[in-house]
NULUMLUM-858467 format. One line per 8 residues: for each residue x, y, z of C-alpha. Coordinates in pm, whole numbers, plus 50000, padded with zeros to 5 digits. Each point is the difference from the previous one (the first is absolute). Last residue first. Layout:
NULUMLUM-858467
X/Y/Z | ...
END
This chain:
NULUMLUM-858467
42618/04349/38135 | 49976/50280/49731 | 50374/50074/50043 | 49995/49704/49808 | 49893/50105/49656 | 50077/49799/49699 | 49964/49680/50143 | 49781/50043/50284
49775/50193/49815 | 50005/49791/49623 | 49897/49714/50292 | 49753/50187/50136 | 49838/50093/49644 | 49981/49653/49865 | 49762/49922/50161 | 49696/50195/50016
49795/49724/50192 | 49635/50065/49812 | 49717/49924/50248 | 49808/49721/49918 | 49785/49782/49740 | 50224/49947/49864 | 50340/49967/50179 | 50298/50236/49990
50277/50116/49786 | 50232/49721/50094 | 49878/49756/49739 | 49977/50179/49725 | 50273/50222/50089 | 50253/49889/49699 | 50351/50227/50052 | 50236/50026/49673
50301/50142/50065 | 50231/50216/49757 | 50368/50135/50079 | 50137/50207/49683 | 50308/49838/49817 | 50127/50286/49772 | 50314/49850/49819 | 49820/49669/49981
50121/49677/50208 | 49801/50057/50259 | 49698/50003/49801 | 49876/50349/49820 | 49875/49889/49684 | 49759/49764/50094 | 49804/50332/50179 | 49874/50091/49638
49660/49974/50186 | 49851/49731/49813 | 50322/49746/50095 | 49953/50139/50349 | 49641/49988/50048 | 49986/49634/49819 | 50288/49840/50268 | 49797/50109/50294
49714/49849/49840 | 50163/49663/49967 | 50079/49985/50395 | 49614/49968/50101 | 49914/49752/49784 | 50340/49783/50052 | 49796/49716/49848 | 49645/50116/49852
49648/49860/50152 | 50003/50268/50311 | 50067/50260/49741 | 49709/49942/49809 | 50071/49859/49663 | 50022/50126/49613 | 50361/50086/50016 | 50103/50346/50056
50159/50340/49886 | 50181/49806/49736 | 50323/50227/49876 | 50188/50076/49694 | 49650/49906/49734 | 49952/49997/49666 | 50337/49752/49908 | 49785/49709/50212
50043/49906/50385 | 50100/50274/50160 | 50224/49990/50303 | 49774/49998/50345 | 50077/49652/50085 | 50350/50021/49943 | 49991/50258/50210 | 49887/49836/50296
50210/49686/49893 | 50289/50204/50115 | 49940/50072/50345 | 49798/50297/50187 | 50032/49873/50353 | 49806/50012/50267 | 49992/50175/50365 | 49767/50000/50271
49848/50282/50168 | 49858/50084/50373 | 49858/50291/50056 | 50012/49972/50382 | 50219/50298/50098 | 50342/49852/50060 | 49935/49667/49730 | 49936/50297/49730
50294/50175/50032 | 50198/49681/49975 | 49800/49877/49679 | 50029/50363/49860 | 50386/49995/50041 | 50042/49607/49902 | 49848/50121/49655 | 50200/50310/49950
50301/49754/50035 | 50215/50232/49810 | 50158/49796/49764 | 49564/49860/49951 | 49930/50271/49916 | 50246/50096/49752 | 49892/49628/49859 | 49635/50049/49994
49817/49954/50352 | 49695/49820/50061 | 49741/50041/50337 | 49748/49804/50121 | 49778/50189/50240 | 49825/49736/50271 | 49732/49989/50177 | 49793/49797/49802
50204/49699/49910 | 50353/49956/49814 | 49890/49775/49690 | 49650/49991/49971 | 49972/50366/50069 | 50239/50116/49796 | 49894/49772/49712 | 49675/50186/50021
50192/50281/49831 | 50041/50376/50011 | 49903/50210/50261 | 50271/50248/49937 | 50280/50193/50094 | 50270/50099/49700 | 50345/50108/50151 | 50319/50232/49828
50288/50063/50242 | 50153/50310/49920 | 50355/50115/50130 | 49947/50368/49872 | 49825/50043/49728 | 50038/50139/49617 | 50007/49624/49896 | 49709/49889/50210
49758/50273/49796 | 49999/49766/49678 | 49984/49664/50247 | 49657/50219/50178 | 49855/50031/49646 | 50057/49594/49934 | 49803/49924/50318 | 49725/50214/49907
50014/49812/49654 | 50006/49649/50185 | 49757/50109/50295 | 49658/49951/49783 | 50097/49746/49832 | 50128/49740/50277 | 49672/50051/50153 | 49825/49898/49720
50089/49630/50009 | 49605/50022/49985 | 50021/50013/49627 | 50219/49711/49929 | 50207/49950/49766 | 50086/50326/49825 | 50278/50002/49768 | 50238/50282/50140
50242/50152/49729 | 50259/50234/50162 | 50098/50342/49937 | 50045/50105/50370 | 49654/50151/49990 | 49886/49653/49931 | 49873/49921/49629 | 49635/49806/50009
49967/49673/49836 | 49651/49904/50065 | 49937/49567/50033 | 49819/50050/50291 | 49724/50291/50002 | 50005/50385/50080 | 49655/50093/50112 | 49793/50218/49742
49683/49806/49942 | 49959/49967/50440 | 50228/49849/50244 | 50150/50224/50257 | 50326/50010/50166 | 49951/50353/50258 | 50322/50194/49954 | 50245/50156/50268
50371/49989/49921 | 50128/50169/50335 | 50347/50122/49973 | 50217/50056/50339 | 50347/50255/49936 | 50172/49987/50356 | 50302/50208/50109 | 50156/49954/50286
50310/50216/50160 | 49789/50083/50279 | 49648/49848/50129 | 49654/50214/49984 | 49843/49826/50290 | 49593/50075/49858 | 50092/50043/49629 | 50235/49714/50032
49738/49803/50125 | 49740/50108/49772 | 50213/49882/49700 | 49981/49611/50167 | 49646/50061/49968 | 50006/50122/49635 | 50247/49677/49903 | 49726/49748/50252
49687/50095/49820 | 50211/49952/49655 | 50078/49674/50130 | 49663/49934/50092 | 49822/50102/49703 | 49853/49621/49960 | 49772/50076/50267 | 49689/50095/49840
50033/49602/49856 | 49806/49872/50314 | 49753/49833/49813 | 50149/49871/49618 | 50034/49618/50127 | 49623/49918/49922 | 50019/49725/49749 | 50198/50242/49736
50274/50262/50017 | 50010/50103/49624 | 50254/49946/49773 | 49846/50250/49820 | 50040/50274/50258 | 50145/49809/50332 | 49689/50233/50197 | 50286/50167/50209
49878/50301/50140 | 50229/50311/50108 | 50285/49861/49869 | 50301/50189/50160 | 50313/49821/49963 | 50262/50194/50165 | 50294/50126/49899 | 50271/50105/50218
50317/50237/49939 | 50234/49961/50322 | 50301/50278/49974 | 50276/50004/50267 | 50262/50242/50124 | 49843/50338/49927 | 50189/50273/50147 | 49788/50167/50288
49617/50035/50012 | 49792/49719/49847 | 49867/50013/49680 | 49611/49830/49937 | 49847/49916/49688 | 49678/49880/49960 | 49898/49846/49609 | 49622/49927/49892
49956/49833/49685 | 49623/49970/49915 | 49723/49825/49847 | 49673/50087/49878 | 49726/49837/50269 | 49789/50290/50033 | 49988/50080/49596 | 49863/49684/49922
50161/49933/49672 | 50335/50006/50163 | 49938/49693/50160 | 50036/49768/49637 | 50332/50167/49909 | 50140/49993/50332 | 50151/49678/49991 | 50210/50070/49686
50050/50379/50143 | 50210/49798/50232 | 50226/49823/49753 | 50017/50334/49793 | 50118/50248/50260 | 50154/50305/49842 | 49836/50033/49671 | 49681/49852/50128
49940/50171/50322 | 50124/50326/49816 | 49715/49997/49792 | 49797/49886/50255 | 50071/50293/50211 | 49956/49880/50415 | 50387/50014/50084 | 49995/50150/50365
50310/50123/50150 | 50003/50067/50355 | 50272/50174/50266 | 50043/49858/50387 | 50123/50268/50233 | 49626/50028/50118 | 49759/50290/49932 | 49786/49800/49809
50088/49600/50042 | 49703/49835/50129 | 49750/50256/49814 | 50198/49924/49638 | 50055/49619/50087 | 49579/49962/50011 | 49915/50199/49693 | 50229/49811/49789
49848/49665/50171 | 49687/50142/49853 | 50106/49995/49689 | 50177/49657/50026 | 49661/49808/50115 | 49917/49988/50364
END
């Protein structure tokens, strides 16, 4: 299911619900808006059935709203690793890197279907197929972020981390006319995820207005009640350290050269990139508008393949931010 026909798909699910869409299909505007992903989708958009898309669902819940979640979800539709390309046979099963994207327009049907109070939900879906072809982006690219930021280009299957960084940026511009928001990507991101926690298991990050609030411990708690279990890690210090730029050209690696699963803290660094590429840096605890970010890696948690995807995180996000639904 490549991103047009995913746009298809969330327009029948969601017609005649109290969930609205927003579809951003117009290259031009693709470009402008959302440079880091229109990197990756400058090879698919040749073939007009896999040109990529930014879907956003909003729901508004009756009554004064009290709370404001704004999700973005990593959508890649097929994940070939583009130049850096997934050799020796580990590219099968790669239909199901859009799992946290899956899992934002799922989570969205839920509050269609139970239509809670006081909540209102923005979910993104950053849908693009990572191709390789004459026109795939490359390592070594510097690309400027939406937030203003140069981005060398390490690693062309770090693409994940592109796609959502832009989308993730837009939904930090909206955050500041919101009430309470609590900004999340969702993702199957690393290996290292795997490796390190298992393969039922979310691992979840929280910047430092997170982090006050224990947003973390919340989803972890929520999860352990309706088995969607989680386990938390840190963003630290060397994180970004690893992600500052390494010449004058650059303000921001994307990646080293190395899988995930061969990289130190490879499933805490990325965390790290999406908010120094987002702008989100500049609104830490100690800033005068500290927003509350977490980072949530389902690669291991979003099911086995071959097998049935598990969904996760969406019973979790339930519990947390809905309990009247249990």
């Amino acid at each position: 299911m490549a991103p047009p026909r995913v746009e298809e798909y969330v327009k029948k699910v969601f017609q005649g619900t109290k969930v609205s869409l927003e579809i951003v299909s117009d290259d031009v505007k693709l470009c402008k808006q959302y440079p880091l992903f229109s990197a990756v989708n400058r090879c698919a958009k040749g073939v007009p059935r896999h040109r990529g898309r930014v879907i956003y669902l909003t729901y508004e819940g009756a009554g004064q709203i009290e709370r404001t979640l704004m999700l973005v979800g990593k959508g890649v539709t097929y994940d070939t690793g583009g130049a850096d390309i997934k050799a020796g046979g580990i590219m099968a099963g790669m239909h199901r890197d859009k799992c946290g994207a899956a899992a934002v327009a799922g989570f969205m049907e839920i509050l269609a279907k139970l239509q809670p109070p006081n909540l209102k939900v923005i979910g993104s879906m950053a849908m693009v197929r990572n191709s390789v072809g004459s026109d795939c982006y490359v390592s070594d690219e510097i690309i400027t972020s939406r937030a203003g930021v140069r981005v060398r280009v390490g690693n062309t299957d770090a693409e994940g981390r592109m796609a959502m960084s832009d989308v993730l940026c837009h939904m930090k511009e909206m955050a500041y006319k919101e009430v309470n928001p609590y900004l999340m990507t969702i993702a199957t991101l690393t290996g290292h995820c795997v490796l390190a926690h298992g393969e039922a298991y979310t691992a979840i990050m929280d910047n430092g207005p997170a982090g006050l609030a224990s947003m973390a411990q919340t989803l972890q708690a929520a999860g352990e009640d309706v088995a969607d279990p989680f386990e938390i890690s840190t963003i630290r210090r060397e994180d970004y350290d690893f992600h500052c730029g390494k010449s004058e050209y650059e303000d921001v690696l994307q990646c080293n050269n190395l899988p995930s699963s061969r990289t130190p803290r490879g499933h805490q660094t990325p965390s790290a990139f999406l908010v120094m590429s987002s702008g989100l840096d500049k609104h830490g605890k100690d800033s005068s508008q500290p927003l509350k970010y977490s980072h949530l890696d389902i690669a291991g948690s979003s099911g086995p393949f071959p097998g049935i995807p598990s969904g996760a995180p969406i019973l979790a996000l339930t519990k947390a931010f809905i309990p009247s639904a249990f």
